[in-house]
N, C-alpha and C positions, 0 to 999 in steps of 0.2 A: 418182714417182707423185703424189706431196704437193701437187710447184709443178703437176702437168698438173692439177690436178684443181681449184685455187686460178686458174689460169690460166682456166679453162672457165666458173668462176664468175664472175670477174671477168667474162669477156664476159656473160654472161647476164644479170649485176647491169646494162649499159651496154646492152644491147639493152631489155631489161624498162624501162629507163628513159627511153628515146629518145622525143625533143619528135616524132617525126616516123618513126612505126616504120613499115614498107612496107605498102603494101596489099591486099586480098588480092580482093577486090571492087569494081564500078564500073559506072556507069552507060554516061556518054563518058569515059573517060578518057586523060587528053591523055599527050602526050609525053612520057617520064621521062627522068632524066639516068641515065647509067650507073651513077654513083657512090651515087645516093641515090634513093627513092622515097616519095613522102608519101599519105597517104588523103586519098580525091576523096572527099567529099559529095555523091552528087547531090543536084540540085536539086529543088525542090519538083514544077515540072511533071511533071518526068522520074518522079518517084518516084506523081505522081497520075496520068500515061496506063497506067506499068506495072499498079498497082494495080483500074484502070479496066479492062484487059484479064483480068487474075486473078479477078478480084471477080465480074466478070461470067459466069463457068464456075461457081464455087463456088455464086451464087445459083440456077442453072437445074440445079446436082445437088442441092441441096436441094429446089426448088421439085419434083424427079422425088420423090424420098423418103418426102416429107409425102402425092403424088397416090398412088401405089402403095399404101401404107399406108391410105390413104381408101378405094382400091376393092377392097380383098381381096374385101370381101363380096360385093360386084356380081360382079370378075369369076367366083369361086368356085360362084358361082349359075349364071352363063350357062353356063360348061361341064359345071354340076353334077357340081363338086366339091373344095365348101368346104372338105372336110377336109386339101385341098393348096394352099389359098390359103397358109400359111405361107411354103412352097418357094418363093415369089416373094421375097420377101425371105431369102432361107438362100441361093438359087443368085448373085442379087445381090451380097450381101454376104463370101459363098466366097470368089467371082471377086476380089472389091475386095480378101480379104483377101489371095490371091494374092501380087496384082499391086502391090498399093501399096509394101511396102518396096525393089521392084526400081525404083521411080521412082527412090527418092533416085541407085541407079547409071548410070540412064538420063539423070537432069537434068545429069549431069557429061560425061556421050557424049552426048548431042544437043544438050546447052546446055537452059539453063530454058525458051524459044521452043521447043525443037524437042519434048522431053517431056511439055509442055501439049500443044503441036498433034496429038501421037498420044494423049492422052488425048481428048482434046474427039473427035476422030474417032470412036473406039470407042466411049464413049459416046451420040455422034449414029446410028451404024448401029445399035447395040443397041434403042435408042428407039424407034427407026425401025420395025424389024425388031416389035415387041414390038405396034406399030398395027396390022401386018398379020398377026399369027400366028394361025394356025388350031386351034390346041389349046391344052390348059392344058400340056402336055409343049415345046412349040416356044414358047409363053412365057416358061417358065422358063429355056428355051436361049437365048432375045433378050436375057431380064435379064442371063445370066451374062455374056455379050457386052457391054452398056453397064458390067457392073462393073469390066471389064478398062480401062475410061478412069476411072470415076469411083472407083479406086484413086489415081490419078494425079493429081485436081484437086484436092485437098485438099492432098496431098503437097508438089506441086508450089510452089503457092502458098504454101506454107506455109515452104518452104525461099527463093526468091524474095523471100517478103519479109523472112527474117533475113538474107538476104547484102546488103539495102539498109538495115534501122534499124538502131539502137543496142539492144542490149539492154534496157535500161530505159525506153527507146518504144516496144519490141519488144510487148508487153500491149496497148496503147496500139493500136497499128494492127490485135492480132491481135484486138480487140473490134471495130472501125470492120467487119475484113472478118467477123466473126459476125454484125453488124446484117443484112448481105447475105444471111448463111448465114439467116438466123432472117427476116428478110424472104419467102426463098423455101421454108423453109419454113412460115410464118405461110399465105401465101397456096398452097401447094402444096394444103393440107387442103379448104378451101373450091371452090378454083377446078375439082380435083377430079371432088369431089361436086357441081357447078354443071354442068358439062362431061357427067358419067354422065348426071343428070338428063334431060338436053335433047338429046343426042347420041349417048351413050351412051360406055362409056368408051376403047374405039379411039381417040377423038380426042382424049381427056385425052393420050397419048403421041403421037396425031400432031402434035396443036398445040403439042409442043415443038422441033420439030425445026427450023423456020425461025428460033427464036431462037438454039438450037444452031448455026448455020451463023453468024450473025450475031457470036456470040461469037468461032467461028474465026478472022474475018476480024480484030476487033479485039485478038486475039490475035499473028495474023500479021502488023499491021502497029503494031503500038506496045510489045509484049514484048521490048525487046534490054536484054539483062544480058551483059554481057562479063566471060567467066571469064580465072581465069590462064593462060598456055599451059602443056599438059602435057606432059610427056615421051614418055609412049606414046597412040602411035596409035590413034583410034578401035574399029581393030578389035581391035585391042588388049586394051581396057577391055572391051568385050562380052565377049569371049572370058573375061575372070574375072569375070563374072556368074555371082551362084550359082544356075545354074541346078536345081541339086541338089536345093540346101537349098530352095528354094521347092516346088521339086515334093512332097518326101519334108512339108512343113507342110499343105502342103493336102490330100495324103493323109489326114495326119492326123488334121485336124480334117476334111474332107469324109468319111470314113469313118465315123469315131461318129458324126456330126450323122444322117449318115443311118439308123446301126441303130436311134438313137433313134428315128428318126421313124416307122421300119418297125411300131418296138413299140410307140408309141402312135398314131401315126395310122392304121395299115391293122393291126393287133391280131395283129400276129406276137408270138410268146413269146420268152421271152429264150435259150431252148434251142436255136430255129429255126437252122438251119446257115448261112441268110445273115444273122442278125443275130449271131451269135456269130463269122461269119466276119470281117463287118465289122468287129467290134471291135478281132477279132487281127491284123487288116490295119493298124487305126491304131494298134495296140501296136508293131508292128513296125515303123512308118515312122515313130514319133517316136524309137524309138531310133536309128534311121537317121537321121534329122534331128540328133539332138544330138550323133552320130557326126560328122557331116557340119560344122556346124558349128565343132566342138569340133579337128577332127582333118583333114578334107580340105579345106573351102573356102579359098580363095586369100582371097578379099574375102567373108565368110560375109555372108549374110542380115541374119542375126541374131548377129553380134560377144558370144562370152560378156562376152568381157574387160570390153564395157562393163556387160551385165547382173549381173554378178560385184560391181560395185562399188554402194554402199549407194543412194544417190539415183537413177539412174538402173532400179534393180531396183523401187526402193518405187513410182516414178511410173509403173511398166510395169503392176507389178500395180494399181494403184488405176484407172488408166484403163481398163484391162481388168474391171473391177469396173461401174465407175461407166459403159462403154458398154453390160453388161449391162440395167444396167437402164431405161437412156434408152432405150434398142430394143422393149425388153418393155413399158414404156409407150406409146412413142411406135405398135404395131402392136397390144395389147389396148387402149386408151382407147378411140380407136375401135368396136372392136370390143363393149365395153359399151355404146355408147349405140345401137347398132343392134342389138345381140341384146335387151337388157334392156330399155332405153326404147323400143325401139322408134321411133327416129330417123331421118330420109332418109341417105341420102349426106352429101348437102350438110352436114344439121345437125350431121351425125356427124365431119364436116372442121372445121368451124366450132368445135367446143371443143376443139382444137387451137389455134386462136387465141392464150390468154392463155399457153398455154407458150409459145409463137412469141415473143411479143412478149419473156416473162422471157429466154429466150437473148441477144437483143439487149441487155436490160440491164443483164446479169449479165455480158457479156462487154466490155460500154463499161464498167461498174463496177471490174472486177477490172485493166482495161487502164489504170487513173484512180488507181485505190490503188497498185498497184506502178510508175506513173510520181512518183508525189507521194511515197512512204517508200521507195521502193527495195528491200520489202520483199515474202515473196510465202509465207509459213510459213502464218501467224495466218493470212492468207485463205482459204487451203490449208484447211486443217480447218475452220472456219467452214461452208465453203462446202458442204462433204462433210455438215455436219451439216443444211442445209437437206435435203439430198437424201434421208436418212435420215429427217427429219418429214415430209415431202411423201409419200413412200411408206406410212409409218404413218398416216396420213389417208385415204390412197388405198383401204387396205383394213379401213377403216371405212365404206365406203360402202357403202348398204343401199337398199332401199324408201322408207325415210321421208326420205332425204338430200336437203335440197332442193336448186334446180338453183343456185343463187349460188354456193352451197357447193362443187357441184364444177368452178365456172370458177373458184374461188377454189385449191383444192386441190393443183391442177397447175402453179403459178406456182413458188411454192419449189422444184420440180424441176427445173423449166431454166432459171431464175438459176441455182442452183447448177451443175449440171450446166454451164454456160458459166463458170462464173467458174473450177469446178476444173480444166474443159480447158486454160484460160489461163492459169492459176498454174502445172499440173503442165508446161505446154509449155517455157516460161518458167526454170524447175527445170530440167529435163533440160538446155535446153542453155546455165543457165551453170554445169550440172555437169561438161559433157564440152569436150575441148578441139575448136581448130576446126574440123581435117581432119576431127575425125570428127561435124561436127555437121549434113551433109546425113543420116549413115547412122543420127542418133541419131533423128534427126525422122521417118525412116522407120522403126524400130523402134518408135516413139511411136503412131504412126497404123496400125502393123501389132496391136499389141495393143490398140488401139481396136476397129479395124476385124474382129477376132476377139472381142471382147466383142460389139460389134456382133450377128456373126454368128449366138453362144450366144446372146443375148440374145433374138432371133427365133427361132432353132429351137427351143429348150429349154422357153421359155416357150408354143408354141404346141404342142409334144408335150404338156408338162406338161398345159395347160390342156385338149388334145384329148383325153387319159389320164382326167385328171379329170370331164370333161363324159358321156365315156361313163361311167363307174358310175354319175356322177350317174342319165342318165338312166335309166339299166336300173335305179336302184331306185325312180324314180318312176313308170314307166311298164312295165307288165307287160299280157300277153294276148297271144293267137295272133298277130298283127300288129304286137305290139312293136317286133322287131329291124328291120323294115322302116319305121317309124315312127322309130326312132333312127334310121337311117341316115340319113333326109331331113332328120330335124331336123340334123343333124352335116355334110350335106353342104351346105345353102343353109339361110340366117338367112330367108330371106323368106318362104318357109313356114311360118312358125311364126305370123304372125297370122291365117294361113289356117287353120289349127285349132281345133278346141274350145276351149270356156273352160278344162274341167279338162286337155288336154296343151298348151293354152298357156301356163298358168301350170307346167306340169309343165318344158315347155322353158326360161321365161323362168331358173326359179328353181334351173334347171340350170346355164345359164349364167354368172348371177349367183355363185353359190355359185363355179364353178369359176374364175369371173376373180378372184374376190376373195381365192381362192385362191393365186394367182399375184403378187398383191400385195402379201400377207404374205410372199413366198420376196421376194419385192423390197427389203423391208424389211431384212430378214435378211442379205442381200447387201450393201446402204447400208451395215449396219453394219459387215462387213466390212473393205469398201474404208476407213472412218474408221480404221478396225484399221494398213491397208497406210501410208498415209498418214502418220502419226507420223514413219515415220524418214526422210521428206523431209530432206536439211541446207537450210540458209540460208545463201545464197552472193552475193556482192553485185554490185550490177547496174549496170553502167555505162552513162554517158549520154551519150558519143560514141563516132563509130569511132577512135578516137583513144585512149581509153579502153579499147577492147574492144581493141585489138589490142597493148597495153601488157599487158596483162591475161594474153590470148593468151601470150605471148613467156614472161612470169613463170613460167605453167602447165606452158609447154613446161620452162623451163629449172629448175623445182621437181621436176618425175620422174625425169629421172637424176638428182638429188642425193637425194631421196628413194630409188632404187633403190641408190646407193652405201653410204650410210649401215645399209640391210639388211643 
């Protein structure tokens, strides 16, 4: 047993070690010999058309993001009824959260080309669909539809481009493709509100959709990543798709999101038998989910094994933290400068701007520090601690706040918020090994993209919760309740009233966003909590490197497991 065991080492010592360990990724990759395989580099072009085709999807679902979030209030109004502008972003963001971890298993069965090209699809009818929808109910059925692709572009892209850099360029390019991300949405906010203004806002989502198409096409013909050949069959691989474990997640969380919403947006009691039923629905389908995981899935969703282990657990919940409150910002800012200043559209897109722009340089920043130290801990917390002051700021804002002040305010939140996305991204996968690093990257962006989620419904119950006591204790008489209800259903009505219930609503408002800021904060601080027990793992700066690295990891767990 001695020498097998010495025997296995030795190979692993000489694999771990090899000038020329096999490759596992490629762009063109040429001809191999039988006996030996070496890692191809693609080249600069190859690596800037593929990028050019990704880059361009990721810009035009943020550029969606940032517009949605600009019109709650317009559309809210036209249907009259603002009190469910949230549900545009909660059925959005469900959907995404769905759908995004079953990318990472779809990019392996359709290849990185074919898994974008069914995101970018779905996404494009969704949009589509969301210009022509006739109610605020069949809007929120277009959104869920664009979410089931814009799960996918993020994902996708995101996996793509770690099976072409090095890990320690890997920062580096994931900041270049945020500039895109924060590009679109920099201009999502304005362009927006420019769009409603003049057009009205149908055409904010129609006028995406020829870009949408345009993306396909440069997707379709510049995307080729050539994987390994697998052993089982296409259908194969579907066939152990957790279909399960996705379902029984979204029960989960689509069940509470909604009791919530039931008990503060439409003022069901927590007694009411369909909000207590909800609850017990997603009591029961997370047990079913961790069952399901833990015990029946072939290829789970959600792999405990990985979440079990220290790093990969700390960067789930912190991202999951830290997307709470980018969403809760990114969908209440707005929302204060058109209930309380009384702002257009437009101007209310527009201070969105200076965060726009921090994303971009917090993600070229953090992509610049972990290529130069190879280091990604210190930035790690740092970063998280901007996110924590920026929120603390945010609800100190009052009456007297001038306006510098709050295009100044919002910047530390999305630098950090981008530099922590690309640190914790970065972490996770030179903590997990490489098979399992498309399904790490989809866990990554599945607890995002459920942060996300909370982060919009929770905070617009909350705020909706809040708003109404507000104003029932400002505003009382025969005509009250029906005076709240217009205030709570469209923001535009409110400078069509008297002086004493317009300042009755503004400071209703006020009161309750700033309310929500402070839970913001609370939460930053949190996530600085989760963040600590990141490890520091070191990061390699070729494929050469990373696959030496790879071989080490493989052949340190059974010796690890023996030694137990």
């Amino acid at each position: 047993m001695s020498e097998t065991k010495s025997h296995d080492s030795e190979r692993c010592t000489l694999l771990a070690s090899s000038s020329r360990p096999p490759s596992y990724y490629s762009v063109n990759p040429a001809p191999l010999d039988a006996s030996e395989s070496k890692v191809l580099e693609p080249s600069a072009r190859d690596i800037r058309w593929v990028l050019a085709g990704l880059w361009s999807a990721v810009f035009l679902g943020a550029l969606d993001g940032t517009i949605v979030a600009t019109l709650l209030a317009p559309i809210g109004s036209d249907f009259n009824k603002a009190h469910q502008a949230s549900y545009l972003g909660t059925s959005y963001l469900l959907s995404v959260c769905c759908f995004t971890p079953l990318y990472g298993r779809l990019s392996d069965i359709l290849g990185r080309k074919g898994a974008m090209l069914l995101a970018i699809s779905l996404f494009t009818i969704g949009t589509a669909l969301c210009g022509v929808a006739p109610s605020m109910e069949a809007l929120i059925a277009a959104r869920a539809i664009a979410g089931m692709g814009g799960g996918g572009v993020m994902t996708v892209c995101s996996i793509t481009t770690t099976d072409l850099i090095p890990l320690r360029k890997r920062g580096l390019y994931q900041g270049l493709g945020n500039i895109m991300y924060g590009m679109g949405a920099g201009l999502g906010g304005p362009l927006g509100g420019l769009v409603n203004d003049h057009f009205g806002w149908r055409m904010a989502f129609l006028i995406q959709v020829p870009f949408l198409v345009i993306s396909f096409a440069l997707v379709a013909l510049k995307v080729n990543v050539k994987l390994p050949v697998q052993k089982r069959t296409a259908r194969e691989k579907f066939m152990r798709i957790d279909w399960l474990g996705s379902s029984t997640l979204v029960s989960t969380v689509g069940a509470s999101l909604l009791a919530i919403s039931l008990k503060s947006s439409e003022g069901y009691e927590w007694s009411d038998p369909i909000v207590s039923g909800l609850l017990g629905i997603s009591l029961v389908s997370c047990l079913a989910f961790l069952w399901v995981e833990t015990c029946w899935a072939v290829e789970p969703v959600m792999p405990m094994k990985l979440l079990l282990q220290r790093t990969p657990l700390a960067t789930s919940v912190a991202n999951l933290l830290t997307s709470v409150i980018a969403y809760s910002m990114l969908y209440n800012i707005p929302l204060y400068f058109s209930a309380v200043r009384a702002l257009t559209s437009t101007d209310s897109g527009m201070r969105l701007l200076p965060h726009s722009a921090a994303i971009s340089c917090g993600s070229i920043f953090a992509g610049w520090y972990m290529r130069r130290t190879g280091k990604f801990w210190w930035l790690t917390v740092y970063t998280v601690l901007l996110i924590l002051g920026a929120n603390i700021a945010l609800s100190m804002w009052d009456e007297n706040t001038p306006g510098w002040h709050m295009w100044l305010d919002i910047v530390p939140g999305g630098f950090g918020s981008a530099s922590f996305t690309t640190s914790t991204l970065i972490a996770l996968i030179a903590a997990v090994k490489k098979e399992d690093m498309a399904v790490a990257t989809g866990i990554s962006y599945l607890f995002r993209t459920t942060g996300q989620v909370l982060g919009v419904s929770l905070s617009g119950a909350f705020m909706q919760a809040q708003l109404l006591s507000n104003l029932r204790e400002r505003i009382r008489g025969p005509e009250a309740e029906e005076i709240i209800r217009q205030i709570r259903h469209s923001t535009t009505i409110i400078p069509t009233l008297s002086p004493e219930l317009r300042k009755a609503a503004v400071d209703s408002y006020a009161l309750s966003i700033r309310t929500v800021f402070v839970c913001q904060a609370a939460v930053a601080f949190l996530a600085f909590l989760a963040s600590l027990p990141i490890e520091e793992f070191p990061l390699p700066g070729s494929m050469q490197e990373q696959e030496a690295q790879d071989k080490h990891r493989e052949c340190a767990a059974p010796n690890t497991e023996s030694a137990t």
